[in-house]
N, C-alpha and C positions, 0 to 999 in steps of 0.2 A: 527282186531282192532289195532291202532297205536295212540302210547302218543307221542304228539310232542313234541319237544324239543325249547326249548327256552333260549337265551341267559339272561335274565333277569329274576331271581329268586324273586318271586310274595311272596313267603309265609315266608320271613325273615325279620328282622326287619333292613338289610343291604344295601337294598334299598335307593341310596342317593337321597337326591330333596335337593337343593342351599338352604344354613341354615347360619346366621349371628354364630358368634363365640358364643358356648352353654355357657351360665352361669356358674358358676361355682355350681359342686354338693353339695346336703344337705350333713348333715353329716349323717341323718337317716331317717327313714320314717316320713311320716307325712300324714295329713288328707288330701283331695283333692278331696272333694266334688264341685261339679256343681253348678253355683247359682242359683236361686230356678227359678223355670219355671214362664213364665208371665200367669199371674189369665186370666181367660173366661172374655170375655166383662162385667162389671156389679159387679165384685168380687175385692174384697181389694188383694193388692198383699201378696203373702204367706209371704215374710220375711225373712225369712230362708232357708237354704238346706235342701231337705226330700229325703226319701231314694228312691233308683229308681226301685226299686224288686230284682228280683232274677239276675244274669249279668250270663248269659252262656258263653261269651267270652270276653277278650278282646286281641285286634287283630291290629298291627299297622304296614305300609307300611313304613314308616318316622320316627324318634320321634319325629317330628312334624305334624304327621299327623296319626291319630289312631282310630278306632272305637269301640263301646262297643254295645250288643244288649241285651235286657232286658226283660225279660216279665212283667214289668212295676205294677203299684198296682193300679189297676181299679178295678182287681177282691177285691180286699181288702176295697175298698173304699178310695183307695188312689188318688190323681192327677195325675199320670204318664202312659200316657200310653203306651204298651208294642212297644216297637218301636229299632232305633239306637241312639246312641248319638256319637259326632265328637269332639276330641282332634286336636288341631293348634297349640300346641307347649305352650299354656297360659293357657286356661281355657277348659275343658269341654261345649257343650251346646249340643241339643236336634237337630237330624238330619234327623230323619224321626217317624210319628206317625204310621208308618203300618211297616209289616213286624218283626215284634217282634217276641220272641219264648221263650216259658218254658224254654230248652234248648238249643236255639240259639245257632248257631254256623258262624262263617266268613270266606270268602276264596277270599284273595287277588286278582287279575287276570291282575292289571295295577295301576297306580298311582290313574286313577280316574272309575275304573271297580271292582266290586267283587260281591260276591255272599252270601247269606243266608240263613242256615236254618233255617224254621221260621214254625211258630203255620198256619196251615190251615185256611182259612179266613171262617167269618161269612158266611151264605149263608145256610149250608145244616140241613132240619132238621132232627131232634132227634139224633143228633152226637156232644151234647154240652161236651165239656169237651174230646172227644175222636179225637183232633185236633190236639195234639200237636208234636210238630216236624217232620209233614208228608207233609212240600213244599216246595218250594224253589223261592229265589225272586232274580233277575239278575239286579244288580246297573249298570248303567253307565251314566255317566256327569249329573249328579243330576238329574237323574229321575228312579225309577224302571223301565225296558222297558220289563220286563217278568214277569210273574209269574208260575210257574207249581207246578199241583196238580192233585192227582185225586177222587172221590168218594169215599169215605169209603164204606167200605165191599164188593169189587167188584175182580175177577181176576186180575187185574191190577192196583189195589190198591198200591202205597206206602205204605212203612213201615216205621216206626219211623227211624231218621237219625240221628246220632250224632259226626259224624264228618265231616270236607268237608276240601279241597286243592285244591289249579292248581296249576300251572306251569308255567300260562301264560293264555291270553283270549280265546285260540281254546284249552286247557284243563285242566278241573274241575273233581274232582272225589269227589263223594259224599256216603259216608255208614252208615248202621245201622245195622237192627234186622234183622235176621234168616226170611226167605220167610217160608208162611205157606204151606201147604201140596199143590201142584200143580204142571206145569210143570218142574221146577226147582227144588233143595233144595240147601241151602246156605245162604251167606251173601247177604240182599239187595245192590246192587251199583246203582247209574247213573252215567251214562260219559256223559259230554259236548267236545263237539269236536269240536265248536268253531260255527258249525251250525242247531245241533238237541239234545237234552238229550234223551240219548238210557240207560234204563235197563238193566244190565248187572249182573247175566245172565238174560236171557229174562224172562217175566213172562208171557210167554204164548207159546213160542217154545222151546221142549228141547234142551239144551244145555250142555250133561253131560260131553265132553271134557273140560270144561272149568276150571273141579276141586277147583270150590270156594270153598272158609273158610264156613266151617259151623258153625263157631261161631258168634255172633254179633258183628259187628265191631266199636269200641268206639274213635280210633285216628288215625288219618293221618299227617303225614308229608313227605315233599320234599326236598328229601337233593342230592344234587350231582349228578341232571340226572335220582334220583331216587324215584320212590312214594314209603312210605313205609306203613304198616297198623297192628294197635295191635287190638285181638278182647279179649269177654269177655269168658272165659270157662264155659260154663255153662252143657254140657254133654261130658261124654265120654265112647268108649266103652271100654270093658276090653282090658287092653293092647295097646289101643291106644295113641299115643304120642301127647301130649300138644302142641302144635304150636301157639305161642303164640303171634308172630309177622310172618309178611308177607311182601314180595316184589312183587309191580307187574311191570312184564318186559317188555319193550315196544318191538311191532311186534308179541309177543308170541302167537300161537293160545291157550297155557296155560299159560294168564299173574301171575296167583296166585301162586308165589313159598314161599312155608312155609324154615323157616329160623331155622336151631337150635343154640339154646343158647349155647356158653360155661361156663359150672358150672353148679349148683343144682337148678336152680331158676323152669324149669321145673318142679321139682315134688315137687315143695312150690306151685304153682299157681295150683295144677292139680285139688286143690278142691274146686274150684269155685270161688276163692277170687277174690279181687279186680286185674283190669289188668292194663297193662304198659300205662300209660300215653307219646307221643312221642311230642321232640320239640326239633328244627333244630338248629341252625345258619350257617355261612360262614365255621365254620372249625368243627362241634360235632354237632352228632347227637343222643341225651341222649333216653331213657328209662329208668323208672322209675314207679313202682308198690309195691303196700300196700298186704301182704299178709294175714293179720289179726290177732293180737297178738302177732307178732314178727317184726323184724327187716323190713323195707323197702326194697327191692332189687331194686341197679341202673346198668344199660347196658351202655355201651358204642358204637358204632360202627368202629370197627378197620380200617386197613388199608385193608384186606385181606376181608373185605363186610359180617363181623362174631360181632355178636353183643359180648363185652363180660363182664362179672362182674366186676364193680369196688368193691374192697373189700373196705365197711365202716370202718370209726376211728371215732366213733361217742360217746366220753365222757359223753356229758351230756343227751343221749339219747333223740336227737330231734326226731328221728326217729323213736320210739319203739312205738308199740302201739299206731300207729296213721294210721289215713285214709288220703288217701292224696285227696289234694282238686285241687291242680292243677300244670303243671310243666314249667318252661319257662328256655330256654336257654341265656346265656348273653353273648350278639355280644362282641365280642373283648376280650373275655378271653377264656378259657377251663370251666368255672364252670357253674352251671345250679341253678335256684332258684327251691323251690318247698312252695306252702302253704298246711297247714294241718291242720288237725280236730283232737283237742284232745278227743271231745265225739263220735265221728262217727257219726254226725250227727244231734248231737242234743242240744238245747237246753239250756239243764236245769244247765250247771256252774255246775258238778259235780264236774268236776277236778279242782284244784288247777287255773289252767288258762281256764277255761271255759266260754266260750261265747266271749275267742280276738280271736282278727284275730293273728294265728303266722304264721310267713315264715322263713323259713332260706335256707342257702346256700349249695351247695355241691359241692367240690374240684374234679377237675378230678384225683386225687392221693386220693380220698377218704376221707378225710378229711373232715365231717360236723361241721358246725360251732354251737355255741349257737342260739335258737331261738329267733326272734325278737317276741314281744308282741306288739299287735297294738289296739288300739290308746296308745301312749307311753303318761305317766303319766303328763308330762311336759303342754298336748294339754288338758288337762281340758274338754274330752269327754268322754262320757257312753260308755260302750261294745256296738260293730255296728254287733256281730254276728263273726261265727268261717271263716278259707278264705276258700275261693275259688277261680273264673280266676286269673288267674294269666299273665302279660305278660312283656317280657324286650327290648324294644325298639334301646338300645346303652347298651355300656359298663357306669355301675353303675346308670344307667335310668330303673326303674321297675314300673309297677304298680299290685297291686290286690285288688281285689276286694273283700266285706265282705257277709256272706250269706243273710243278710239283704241290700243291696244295697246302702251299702259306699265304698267310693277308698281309698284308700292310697298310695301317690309313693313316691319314695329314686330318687332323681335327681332333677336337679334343672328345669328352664325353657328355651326354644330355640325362635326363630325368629317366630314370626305368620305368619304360612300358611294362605295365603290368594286366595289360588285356588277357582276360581267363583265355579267350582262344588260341592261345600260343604259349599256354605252360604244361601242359600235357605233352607226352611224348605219342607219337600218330604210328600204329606199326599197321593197323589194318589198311588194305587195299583192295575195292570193290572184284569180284571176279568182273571181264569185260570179254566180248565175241572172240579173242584171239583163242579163248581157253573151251575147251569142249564142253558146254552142261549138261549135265542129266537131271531132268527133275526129280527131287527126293518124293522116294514114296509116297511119302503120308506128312498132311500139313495138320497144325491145329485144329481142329473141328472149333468153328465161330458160329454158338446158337447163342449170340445174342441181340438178334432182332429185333427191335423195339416194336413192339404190339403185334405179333405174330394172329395173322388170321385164323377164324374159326373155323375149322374143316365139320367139314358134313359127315354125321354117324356114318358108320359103316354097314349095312343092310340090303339084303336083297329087296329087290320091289315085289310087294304082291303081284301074284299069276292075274295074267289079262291087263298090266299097267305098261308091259315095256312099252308098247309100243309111243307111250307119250314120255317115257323117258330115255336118257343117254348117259353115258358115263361118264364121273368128271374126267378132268385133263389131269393127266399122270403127276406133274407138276405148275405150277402157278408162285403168283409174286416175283416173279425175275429182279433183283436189283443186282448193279455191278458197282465195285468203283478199284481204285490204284489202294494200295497198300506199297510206301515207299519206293513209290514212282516206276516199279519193274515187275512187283508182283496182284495179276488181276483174281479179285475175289469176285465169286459169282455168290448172289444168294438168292435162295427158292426155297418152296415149300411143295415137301413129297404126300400125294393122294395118301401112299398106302406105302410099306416096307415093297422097297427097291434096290435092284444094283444102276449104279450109276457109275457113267464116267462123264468126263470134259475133257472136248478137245478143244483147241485154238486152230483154225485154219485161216489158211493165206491163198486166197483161192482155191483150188480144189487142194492145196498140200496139206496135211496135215503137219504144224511144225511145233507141238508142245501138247502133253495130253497129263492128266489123272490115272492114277491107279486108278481101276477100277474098285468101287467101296459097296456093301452095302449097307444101307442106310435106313431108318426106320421112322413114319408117317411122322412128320411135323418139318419146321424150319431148320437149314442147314446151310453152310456154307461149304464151297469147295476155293480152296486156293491153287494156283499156278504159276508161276514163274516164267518169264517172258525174255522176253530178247530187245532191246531196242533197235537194234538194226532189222530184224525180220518180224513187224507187228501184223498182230491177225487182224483178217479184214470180218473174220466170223468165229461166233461160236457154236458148240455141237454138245449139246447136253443130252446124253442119251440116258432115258430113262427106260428099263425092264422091269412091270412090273411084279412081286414075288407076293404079292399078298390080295386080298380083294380091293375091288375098285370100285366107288362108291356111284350110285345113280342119280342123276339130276333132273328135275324138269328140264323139259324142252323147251329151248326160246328162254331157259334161265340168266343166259351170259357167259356160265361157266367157259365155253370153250376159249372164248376171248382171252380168258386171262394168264391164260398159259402162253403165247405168244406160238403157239401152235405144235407141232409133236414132240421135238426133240429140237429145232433152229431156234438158236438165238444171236441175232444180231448185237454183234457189240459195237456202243456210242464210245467207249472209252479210249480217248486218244494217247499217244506218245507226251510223256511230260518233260 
């Protein structure tokens, strides 16, 4: 296994793209809701901003260029449905209606590339509601061009995902929840490696060298060459040591090296609590974790590749007895924002400040500042709910988001991104392995060959010759290749009018075949449809043939060029 390396860091908000001189910043937070989506053909327009559900991240390449994924309020009966929405530096709007997730997650990969973890598409039944956070959707230049998924309840099942990062477009690392009892145990991963997503470890060959986390993995970030990963404690055995953050090292045949903290934070997290939330910029790379009824514990990442405790100055106790909802690093200083849950969760304005959004700041010298309360009195808005995502763009540029699905950011506005790849609205969604296919009937017939070979007249041999000649091969010319990366065209050229099919086998299985066609003497193509998780290791062109079959000198060559009766070996790999 090898993480490539890349000059250009995907997962920062340091990322420059050509920006007219930034406005001058607010002085404080403020409201920063979307305009209200356009009504169905036939429906008065809504009027207003409505909330857009729940935000599992938000995530920006620019600060003027940002995304946010939603699991949207359909299920609620709301108009939004769970999708992305794109920031240009002015206003919010709506960037795609698919690809949404409960917990949605983003992973940069290029200015106009990234990836998402998203809710498992409609399609399978009796697995409503047990969808979510188990795909993955691959953006590039305004269209999904992937989707992956698999079955629920199968060996090879994904697990729920909740965090994802690259590095760069050849690599993406994705994790979640603990693997259920099978060849493996550990933390679920996929790796993208720029041309296949491999499980890692595998879920179906042991792999016990690998020594994965056996905890659930909730954060990822790339900081310095380096992936890094905090998971959730939730078992341990006696005397075993909390490992609470991870490095995985590129080339390693053991990428997962467990990292110890300097200070106590260890045996604060050892009982299950909440874990380190991880978020980069250009110079600090923060942790940051809620241990439940006491103080918050922040890490730093030293020089020496040791995470280590910032000791808190925290007066007005922002930090005490709160759950944290989310952590964002701020480019061009030392300090890290965080938003937090005064009820842990809930609701109901128990506390004093129950039901704002608060965020506040934290000093790399430890220093927390007073918390911000959001919507601030001045904006003449209702509680929008306690925060969550969180994310900071530039220095004194933030956004976060509320658990009811409103924004608010500290910064002012930049130059409109006007990248073609993010002014289209994206509705399509590739079908991906969770969804049953059948291959369609009948594909385009493709006769355009360039310089199709000259077939030999069709004639009996005079009486007394056979024996110096044979008959040609039913078919010849084999060519293959990819047609949008999933669908294999085969092309050949038929002796004589034939039925034909194609199968694709995977060993002896047959797992994708051809209507049977028939077809008539010259150059032809057959198309199929493929799988990327179950590729064939052969193909099986069966040719019947219905017409006469023409005879060749002996010793002429012809049998050769057929590649022999009906097998064809296919070179064409997984892209």
């Amino acid at each position: 296994m090898r993480i490539a390396r890349f000059a250009r860091v995907a997962v920062t908000a340091t990322a420059i793209l050509t920006l007219p001189t930034i406005a001058a910043h607010a002085a404080a937070w403020r409201s920063a809701q979307p305009p209200p989506l356009a009504p169905p053909p036939g429906q008065p327009p809504l009027g207003t901003p409505v909330a857009l559900g729940h935000i599992g991240q938000i995530s920006f390449w620019a600060p003027n260029r940002g995304l946010l994924i939603t699991a949207g309020t359909e299920a609620e009966g709301g108009p939004v449905p769970a999708g992305l929405y794109y920031y240009n530096g002015v206003s919010w709007r709506q960037l795609s209606t698919v690809c949404g997730g409960t917990e949605g997650r983003i992973a940069w990969a290029g200015p106009d590339e990234f990836w998402t973890i998203s809710d498992q598409q409609a399609g399978q039944q009796g697995v409503f509601g047990q969808g979510a956070n188990l795909s993955l959707c691959h953006f590039l230049d305004g269209r999904v061009v992937a989707s992956y998924a698999e079955p629920i309840g199968l060996a090879n099942s994904y697990q729920p995902m909740y965090a994802a990062v690259c590095s760069g477009p050849g690599d993406c690392w994705f994790g979640g929840e603990r693997l259920p009892a099978g060849a493996n145990s550990g933390a679920f991963h996929l790796h993208w490696n720029g041309q296949a997503l491999t499980p890692l470890p595998s879920l179906e060959v042991p792999e016990p060298q690998l020594e994965d986390p056996s905890q659930p993995v909730v954060s990822m970030a790339f900081y310095k060459n380096h992936l890094y990963e905090s998971v959730r404690i939730e078992t341990l055995e006696s005397g075993e040591q909390p490992f609470l953050i991870h490095k995985i090292v590129e080339g390693s045949s053991k990428p997962f090296v467990s990292l110890l903290l300097e200070g106590p934070p260890g045996e604060a997290f050892a009982g299950g609590q909440g874990p380190f939330q991880l978020s980069a910029d250009a110079g600090e790379l923060w942790a940051v974790g809620s241990s439940g009824g006491a103080q918050m514990t922040a890490l730093l990442l030293n020089a020496a590749g040791q995470f280590q405790q910032v000791k808190l100055q925290d007066p007005a106790k922002a930090l005490t007895e709160e759950s944290l909802g989310g952590l964002a690093a701020e480019p061009g200083s030392e300090d890290a924002w965080v938003s937090l849950d005064p009820d842990n969760g809930s609701e109901s304005g128990s506390g004093a400040a129950g039901g704002l959004t608060r965020v506040t700041r934290i000093h790399a010298d430890g220093t927390v500042d007073s918390p911000d309360l959001l919507p601030q009195s001045g904006e003449g808005i209702a509680h929008k709910g306690v925060a969550g995502a969180i994310a900071c763009p530039a220095s004194g540029d933030c956004w976060v988001a509320s658990s009811r699905g409103w924004l608010f950011h500290l910064g002012g506005d930049y130059g409109e991104d006007d990248d073609p790849y993010f002014q289209s609205l994206i509705t399509y969604r590739p079908h991906d392995a969770s969804i049953p296919f059948q291959a369609p009937e009948n594909f385009p017939e493709d006769n355009s060959g360039a310089n199709p070979p000259t077939l030999p007249p069709l004639q009996a041999p005079p009486l007394g010759e056979t024996a110096s000649k044979v008959r040609a091969p039913l078919f010849s010319h084999v060519k293959e290749r990819l047609v949008r990366g999933d669908t294999l065209a085969l092309s050949f050229t038929l002796t004589t009018r034939s039925r034909v099919t194609l199968l694709a086998l995977r060993g002896r299985r047959s797992i994708a075949h051809t209507a049977t066609r028939v077809l008539v003497r010259g150059r032809h193509t057959l198309k199929l449809r493929l799988r990327r998780q179950s590729w064939p290791t052969k193909l099986d062109l069966r040719v019947r043939a219905l017409g006469p079959v023409p005879f060749l000198a002996a010793g002429s060559g012809g049998e050769e060029t057929a590649g022999g009766p009906t097998a064809v070996t296919t070179s064409v790999r997984r892209r």
